[in-house]
Backbone as CSV, one residue per row, in Angstrom:
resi,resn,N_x,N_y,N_z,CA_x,CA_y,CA_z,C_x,C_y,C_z
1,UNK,75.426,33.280,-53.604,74.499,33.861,-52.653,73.053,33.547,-53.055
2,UNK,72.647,33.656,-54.572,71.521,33.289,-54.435,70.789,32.037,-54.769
3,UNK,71.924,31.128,-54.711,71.569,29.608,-54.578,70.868,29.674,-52.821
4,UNK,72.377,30.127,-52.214,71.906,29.903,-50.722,70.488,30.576,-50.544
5,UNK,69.886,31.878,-50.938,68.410,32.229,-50.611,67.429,30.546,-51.215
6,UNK,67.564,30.362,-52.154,66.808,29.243,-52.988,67.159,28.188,-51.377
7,UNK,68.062,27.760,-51.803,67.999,26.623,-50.240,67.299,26.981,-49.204
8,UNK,67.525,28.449,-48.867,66.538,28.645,-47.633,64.864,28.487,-47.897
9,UNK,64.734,28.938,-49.045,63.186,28.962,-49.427,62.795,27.475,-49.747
10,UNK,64.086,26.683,-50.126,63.337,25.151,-50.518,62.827,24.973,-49.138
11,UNK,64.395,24.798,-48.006,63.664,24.216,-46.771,62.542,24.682,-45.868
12,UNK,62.212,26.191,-46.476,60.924,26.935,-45.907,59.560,25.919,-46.294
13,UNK,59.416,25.863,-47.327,58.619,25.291,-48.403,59.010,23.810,-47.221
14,UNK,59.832,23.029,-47.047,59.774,21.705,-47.008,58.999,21.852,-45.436
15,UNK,59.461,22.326,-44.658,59.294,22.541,-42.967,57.763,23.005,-43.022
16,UNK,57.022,24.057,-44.129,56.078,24.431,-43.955,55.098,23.127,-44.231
17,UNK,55.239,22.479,-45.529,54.806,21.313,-45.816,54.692,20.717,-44.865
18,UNK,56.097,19.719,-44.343,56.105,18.801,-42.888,54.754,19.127,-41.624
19,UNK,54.543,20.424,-41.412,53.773,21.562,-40.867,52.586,20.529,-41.150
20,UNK,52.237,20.720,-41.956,50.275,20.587,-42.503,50.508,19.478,-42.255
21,UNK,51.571,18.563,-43.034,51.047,17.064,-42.845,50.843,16.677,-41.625
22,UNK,51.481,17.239,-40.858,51.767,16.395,-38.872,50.361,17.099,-38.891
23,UNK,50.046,18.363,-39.263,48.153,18.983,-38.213,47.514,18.205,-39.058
24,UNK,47.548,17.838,-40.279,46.430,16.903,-40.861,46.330,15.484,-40.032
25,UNK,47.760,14.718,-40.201,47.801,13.527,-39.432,47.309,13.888,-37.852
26,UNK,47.244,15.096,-37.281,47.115,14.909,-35.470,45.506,14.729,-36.217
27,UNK,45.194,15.660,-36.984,43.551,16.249,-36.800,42.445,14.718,-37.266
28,UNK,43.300,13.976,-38.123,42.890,12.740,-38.632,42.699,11.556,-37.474
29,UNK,43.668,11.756,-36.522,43.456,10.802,-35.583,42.735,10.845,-34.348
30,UNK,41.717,12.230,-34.453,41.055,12.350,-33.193,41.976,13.059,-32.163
31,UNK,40.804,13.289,-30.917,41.673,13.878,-29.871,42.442,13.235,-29.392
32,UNK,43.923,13.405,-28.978,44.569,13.071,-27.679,43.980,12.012,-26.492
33,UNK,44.786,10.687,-26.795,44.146,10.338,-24.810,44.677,11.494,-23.730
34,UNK,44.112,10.905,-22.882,44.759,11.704,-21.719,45.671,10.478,-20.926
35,UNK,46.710,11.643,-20.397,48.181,10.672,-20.020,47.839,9.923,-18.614
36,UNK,48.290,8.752,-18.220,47.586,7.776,-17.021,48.612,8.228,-16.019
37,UNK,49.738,8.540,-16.376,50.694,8.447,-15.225,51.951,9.332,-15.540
38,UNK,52.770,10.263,-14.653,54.153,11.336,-15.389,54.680,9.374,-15.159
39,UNK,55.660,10.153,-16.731,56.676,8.453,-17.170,57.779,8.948,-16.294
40,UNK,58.371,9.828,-15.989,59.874,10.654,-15.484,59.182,10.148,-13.752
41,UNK,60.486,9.527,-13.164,60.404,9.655,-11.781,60.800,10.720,-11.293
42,UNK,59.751,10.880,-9.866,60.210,11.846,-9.017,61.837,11.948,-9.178
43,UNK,62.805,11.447,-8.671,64.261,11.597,-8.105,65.152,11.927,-9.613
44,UNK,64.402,11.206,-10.577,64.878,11.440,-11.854,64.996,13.127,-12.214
45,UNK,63.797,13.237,-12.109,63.624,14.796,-12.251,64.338,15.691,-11.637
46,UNK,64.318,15.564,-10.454,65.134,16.263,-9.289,66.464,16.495,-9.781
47,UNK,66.704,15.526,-9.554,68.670,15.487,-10.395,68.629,15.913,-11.339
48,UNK,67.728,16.044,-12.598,67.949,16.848,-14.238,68.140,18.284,-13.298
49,UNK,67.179,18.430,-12.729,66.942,20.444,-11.938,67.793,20.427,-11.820
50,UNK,68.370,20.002,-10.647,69.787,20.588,-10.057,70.717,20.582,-11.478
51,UNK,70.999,19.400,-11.668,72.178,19.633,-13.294,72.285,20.538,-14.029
52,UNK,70.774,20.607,-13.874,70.577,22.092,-15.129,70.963,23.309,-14.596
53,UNK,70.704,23.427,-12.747,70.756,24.321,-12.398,72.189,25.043,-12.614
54,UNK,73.075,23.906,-12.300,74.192,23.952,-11.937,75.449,24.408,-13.052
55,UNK,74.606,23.740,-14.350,75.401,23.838,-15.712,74.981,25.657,-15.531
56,UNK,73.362,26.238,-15.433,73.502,27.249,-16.443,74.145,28.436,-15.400
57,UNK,74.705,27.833,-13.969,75.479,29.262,-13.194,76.750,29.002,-13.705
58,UNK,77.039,27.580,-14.182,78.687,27.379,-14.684,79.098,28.460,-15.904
59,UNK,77.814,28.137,-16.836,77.904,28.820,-17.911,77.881,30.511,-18.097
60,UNK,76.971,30.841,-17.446,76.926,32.385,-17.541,77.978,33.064,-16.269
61,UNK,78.572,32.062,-15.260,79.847,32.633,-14.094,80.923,32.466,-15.415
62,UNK,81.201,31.459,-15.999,82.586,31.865,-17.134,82.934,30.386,-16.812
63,UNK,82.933,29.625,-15.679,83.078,28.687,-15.255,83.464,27.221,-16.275
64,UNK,82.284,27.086,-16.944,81.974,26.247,-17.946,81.711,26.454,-18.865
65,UNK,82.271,26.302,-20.272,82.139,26.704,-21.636,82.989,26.771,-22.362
66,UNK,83.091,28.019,-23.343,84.312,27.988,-24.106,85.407,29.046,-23.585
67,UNK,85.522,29.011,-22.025,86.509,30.099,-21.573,87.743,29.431,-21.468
């Protein structure tokens, strides 16, 4: 058990680290461009909605999952 706390605190420690380096690296490279164009097509999108829609009534009706 208290190996497993130590593992949790290494990967705390590692994730917090990862943390600073990515805000140092964003803060190092200046602001953000701004985006020219959405990359996702209209119809593309559309169809994720519905899918999604469709999975999460499957899922919470009993429909789809682990029933």
């Amino acid at each position: 058990m208290l190996r497993l706390i130590f593992l949790f605190f290494f990967l705390l420690i590692l994730a917090i680290g990862a943390l600073f380096m990515l805000g140092l690296l964003r803060w190092l490279g200046g602001p953000a461009s701004k985006p020219g164009e959405d990359t996702v097509p209209e119809t593309f999108r559309t169809i994720a909605f519905v899918v999604l829609l469709v999975l999460m009534f499957g899922v919470t009706s009993g429909v789809l999952g682990a029933g």
